[in-house]
C-alpha positions in Angstrom: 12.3 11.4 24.9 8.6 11.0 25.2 7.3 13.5 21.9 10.1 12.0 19.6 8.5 10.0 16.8 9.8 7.6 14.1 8.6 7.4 10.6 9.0 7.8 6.9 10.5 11.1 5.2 7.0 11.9 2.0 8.8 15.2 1.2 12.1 14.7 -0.8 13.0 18.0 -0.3 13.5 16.9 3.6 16.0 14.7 2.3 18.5 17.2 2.8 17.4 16.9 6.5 19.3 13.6 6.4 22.2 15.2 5.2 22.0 17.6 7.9 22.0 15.0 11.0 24.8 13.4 8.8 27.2 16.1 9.1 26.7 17.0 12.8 26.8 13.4 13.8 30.0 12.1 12.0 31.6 15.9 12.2 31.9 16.1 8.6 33.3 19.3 7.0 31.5 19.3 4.2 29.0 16.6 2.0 31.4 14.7 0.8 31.0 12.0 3.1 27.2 11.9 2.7 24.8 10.1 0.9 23.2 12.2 -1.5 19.3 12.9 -1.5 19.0 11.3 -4.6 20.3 8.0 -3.4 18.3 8.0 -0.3 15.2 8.5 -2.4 16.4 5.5 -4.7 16.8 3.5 -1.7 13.3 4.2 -0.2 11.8 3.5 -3.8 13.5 0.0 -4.2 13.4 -1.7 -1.4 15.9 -0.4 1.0 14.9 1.9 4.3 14.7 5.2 5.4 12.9 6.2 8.6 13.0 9.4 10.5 13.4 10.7 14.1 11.1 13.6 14.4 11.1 15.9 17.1 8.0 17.8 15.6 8.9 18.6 12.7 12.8 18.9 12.7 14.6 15.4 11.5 17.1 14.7 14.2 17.7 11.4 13.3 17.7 8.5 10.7 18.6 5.0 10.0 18.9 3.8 6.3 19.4 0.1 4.9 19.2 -1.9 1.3 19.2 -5.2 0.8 22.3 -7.4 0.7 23.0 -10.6 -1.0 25.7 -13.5 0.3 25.6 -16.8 -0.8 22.0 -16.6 -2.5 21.2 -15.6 1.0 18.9 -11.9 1.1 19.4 -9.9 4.4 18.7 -6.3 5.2 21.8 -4.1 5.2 22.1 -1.6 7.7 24.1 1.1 6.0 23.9 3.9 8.8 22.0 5.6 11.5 22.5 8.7 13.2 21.2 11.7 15.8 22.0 15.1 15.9 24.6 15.4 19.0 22.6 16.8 21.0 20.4 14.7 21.3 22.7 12.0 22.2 22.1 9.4 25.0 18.3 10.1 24.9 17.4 6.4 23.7 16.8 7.7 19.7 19.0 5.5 18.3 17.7 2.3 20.0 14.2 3.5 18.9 15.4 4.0 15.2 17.3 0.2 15.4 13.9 -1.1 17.0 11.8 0.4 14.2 14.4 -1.1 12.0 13.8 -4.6 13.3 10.2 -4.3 12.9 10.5 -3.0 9.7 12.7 -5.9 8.8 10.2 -8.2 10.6 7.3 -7.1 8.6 9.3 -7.5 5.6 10.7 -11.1 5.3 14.1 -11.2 7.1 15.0 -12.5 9.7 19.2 -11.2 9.4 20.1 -7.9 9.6 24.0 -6.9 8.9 26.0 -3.8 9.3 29.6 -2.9 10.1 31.3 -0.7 12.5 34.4 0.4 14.1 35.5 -2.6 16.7 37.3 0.4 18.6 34.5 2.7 19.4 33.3 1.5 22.6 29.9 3.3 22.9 28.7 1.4 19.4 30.6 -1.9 20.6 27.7 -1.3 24.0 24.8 -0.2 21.8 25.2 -2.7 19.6 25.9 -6.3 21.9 24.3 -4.9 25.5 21.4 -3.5 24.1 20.7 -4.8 20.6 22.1 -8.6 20.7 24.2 -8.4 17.9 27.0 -11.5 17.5 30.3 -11.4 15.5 32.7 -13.6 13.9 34.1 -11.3 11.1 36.7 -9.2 10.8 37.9 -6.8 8.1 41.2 -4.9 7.5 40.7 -1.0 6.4 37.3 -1.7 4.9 36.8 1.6 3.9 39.8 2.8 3.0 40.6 6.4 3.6 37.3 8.5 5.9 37.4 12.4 6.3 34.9 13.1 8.5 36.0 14.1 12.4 35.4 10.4 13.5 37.4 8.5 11.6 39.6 11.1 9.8 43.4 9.7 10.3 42.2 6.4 11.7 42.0 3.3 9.6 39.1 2.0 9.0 39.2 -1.4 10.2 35.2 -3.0 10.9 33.5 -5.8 12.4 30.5 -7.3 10.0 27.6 -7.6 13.0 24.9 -10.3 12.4 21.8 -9.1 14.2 19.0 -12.1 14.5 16.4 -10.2 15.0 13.5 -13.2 15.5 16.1 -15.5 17.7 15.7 -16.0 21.3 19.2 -14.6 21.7 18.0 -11.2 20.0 14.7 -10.4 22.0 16.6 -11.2 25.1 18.6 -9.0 24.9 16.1 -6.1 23.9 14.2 -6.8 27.0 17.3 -7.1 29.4 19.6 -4.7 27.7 22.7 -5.7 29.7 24.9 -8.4 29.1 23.6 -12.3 30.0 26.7 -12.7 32.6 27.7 -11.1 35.4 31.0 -9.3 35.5 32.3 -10.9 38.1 31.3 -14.4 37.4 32.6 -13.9 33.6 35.5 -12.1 34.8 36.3 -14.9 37.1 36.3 -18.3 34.3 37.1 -16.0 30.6 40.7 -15.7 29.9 42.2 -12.6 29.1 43.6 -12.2 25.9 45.1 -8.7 26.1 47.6 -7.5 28.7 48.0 -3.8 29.2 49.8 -0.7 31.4 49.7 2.5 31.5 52.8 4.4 29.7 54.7 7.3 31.0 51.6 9.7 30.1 49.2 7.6 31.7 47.3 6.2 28.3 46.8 2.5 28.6 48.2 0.4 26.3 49.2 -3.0 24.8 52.3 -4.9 26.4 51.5 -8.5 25.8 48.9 -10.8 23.6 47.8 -14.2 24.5 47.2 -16.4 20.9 46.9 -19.8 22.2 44.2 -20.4 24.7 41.6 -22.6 24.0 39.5 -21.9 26.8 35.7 -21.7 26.2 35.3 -18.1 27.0 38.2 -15.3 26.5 37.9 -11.4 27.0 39.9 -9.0 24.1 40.3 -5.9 25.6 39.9 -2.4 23.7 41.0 1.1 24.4 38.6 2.9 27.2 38.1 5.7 25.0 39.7 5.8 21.4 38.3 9.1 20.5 40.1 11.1 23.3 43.3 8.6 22.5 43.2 9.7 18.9 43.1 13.6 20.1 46.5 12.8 22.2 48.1 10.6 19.9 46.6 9.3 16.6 50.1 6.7 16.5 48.5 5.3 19.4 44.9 4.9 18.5 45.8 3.4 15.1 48.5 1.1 17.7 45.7 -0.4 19.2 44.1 -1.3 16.1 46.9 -3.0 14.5 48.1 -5.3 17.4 44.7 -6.4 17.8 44.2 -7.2 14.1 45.5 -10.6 14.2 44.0 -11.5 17.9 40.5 -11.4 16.5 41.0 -12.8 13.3 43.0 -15.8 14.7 40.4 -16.1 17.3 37.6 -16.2 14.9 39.2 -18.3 12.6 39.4 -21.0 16.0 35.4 -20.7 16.2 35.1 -18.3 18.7 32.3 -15.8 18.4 32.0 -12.6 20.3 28.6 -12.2 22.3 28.4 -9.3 24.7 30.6 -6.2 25.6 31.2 -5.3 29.2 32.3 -1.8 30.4 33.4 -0.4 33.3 35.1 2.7 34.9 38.3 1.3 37.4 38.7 5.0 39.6 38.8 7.9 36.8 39.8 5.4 34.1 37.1 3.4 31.5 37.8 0.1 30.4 36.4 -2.0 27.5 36.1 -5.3 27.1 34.3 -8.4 24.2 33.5 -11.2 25.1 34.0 -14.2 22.9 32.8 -17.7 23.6 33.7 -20.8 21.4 30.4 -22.6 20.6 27.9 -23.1 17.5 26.2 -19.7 16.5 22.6 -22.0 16.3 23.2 -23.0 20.2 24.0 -19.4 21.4 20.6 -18.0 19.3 18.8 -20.3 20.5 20.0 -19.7 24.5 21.2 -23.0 24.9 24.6 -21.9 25.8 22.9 -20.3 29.1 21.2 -23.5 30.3 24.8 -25.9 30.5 
C-alpha cells in the first residue's frame, strides 16, 4: 500500500495502539496475552525496537525486538510483529521486517532471531521465501500454554529462525523473494521425509516417516492449512505436531539445515513443504551451495 509509512511511536499514550493491532491480529480476548505499554516503552528506551505501520495516523501495525545474548554472542531479538487483519496480504509486514533489518544494520548486528510456529504455513513462506531466514533448532512447547485464537488448544512448539541479514544468502532472497530452486528440479533429487493420505473426512494426514536418509537434500512435509485443521479437529492439528517432533530434531541433530519453503495448491487442496539440505551454514550464506 503506497501511503503506508513506517516509523517510531513519540506519544506513549499511542502505545495502547500496539495493544490494539495485538488483539485483532492474534484474536486475543482480552490483554492478557499482550505486552503492556509500559514494557514497550522500556524496550524503546533501552535498546530494543519498536516501529510503527501508519496508515495516517491510525497504527495498524508493529514489529518489536530486544537484544539477546547466547554464548557472549549479542543479536537482535525479534519478539513480534503484527497488522491489523485487514490489512493483511498488503506487503506491511515485509515492510516492517525490512525496516527491522535496517534498523538492525544501522545498529551493529548482523543476526537477527525470533521463533514461530513450524505449523503455520503462511509465516513458514514469509519468513524463508521472502525474508531468507535458515533453521536448525527445534523446541518442544516453548511457550507453554497460549490463549489467544491462534494458538489457544495448540501446543506451542517453535522453530528458533536465524536471519543473516548482511549475508549473500539474505539479500538474495529479498530481491528474488521465491525460493533458489525450482519445484520441479528440487522435487525431482530431495527425498521425502513424510508420507501422507487423506482419511475418511478428506484431511490429510501422517501414515508413514522416513528417519534414515542421508541424502543431501530432503523435504518434511506440514499440514496445508493447520488453522482450518484445528477448527475440524484440534486432536489432529496437535497430531501433526507431535509425529513430526522427532523428524526435525533428528534431522537437525544429522546437520541438516532447513533453507526454503515451497507451497503449492494440488486441485482444491494446499500443500506445504521445508526444505532441508545437509551442508555448512557458512557455505549456504555465502551462496556457495548454488554454484556446485
Amino acid at each position: 500500500m503506497e501511503n503506508i509509512r513506517i516509523g517510531t511511536i513519540d506519544n506513549p499514550e499511542k502505545l495502547w495502539d500496539v495493544l490494539e493491532v495485538m488483539k485483532d491480529a492474534w484474536q486475543m480476548p482480552d490483554y492478557t496475552e499482550a505486552v503492556p505499554p509500559h514494557f514497550l516503552r522500556a524496550i524503546q528506551d533501552n535498546g530494543g525496537l519498536l516501529l510503527a505501520a501508519y496508515n495516517g495516523d491510525e497504527i495498524i501495525g508493529f514489529v518489536l525486538g530486544i537484544i539477546g545474548r547466547e554464548n557472549d554472542n549479542f543479536y537482535h531479538y525479534s519478539h513480534m510483529v503484527g497488522v491489523k487483519r485487514k490489512y493483511w496480504r498488503k506487503g506491511i509486514a515485509l515492510q516492517l521486517k525490512l525496516s527491522q533489518r535496517e534498523w538492525a544494520l544501522k545498529n551493529g548486528y548482523k543476526l537477527v532471531i525470533w521463533t514461530y510456529d513450524p505449523y503455520q504455513g503462511l509465516n513458514a513462506n514469509f519468513n524463508f521465501s521472502k525474508l531468507g531466514v535458515i533453521c536448525n533448532r527445534y523446541y518442544e512447547d516453548y511457550y507453554g500454554i497460549m490463549k489467544d485464537g491462534i494458538n489457544k488448544g495448540l501446543i506451542t512448539d517453535r522453530f528458533k529462525v536465524e536471519w543473516w541479514i548482511d549475508s549473500w544468502f539474505v539479500k538474495e532472497k529479498i530481491k528474488k523473494k521465491k525460493p533458489f530452486f525450482e519445484k520441479d528440479k528440487i522435487f525431482s533429487i530431495a527425498s521425502h521425509v513424510v508420507h501422507t493420505f487423506l482419511d475418511s473426512e478428506n484431511d490429510r494426514m501422517i501414515k508413514k516417516i522416513e528417519y534414515n536418509f542421508s541424502n543431501r537434500y530432503i523435504l518434511i512435509e506440514i499440514p496445508g492449512d493447520i488453522n482450518s485443521l484445528k477448527k475440524k479437529s484440534v486432536k489432529k492439528a496437535n497430531d501433526w505436531k507431535i509425529k513430526l517432533r522427532p523428524v526435525f530434531k533428528k534431522y537437525f541433530e544429522k546437520g541438516y539445515i532447513i533453507i526454503d519453503f515451497y507451497t503449492m495448491k494440488n486441485g482444491e487442496e494446499r500443500r506445504n513443504f521445508y526444505l532441508l539440505v545437509r551442508e555448512k551454514k557458512e557455505r549456504i550464506l555465502n551462496g556457495e551451495i548454488f554454484k556446485d
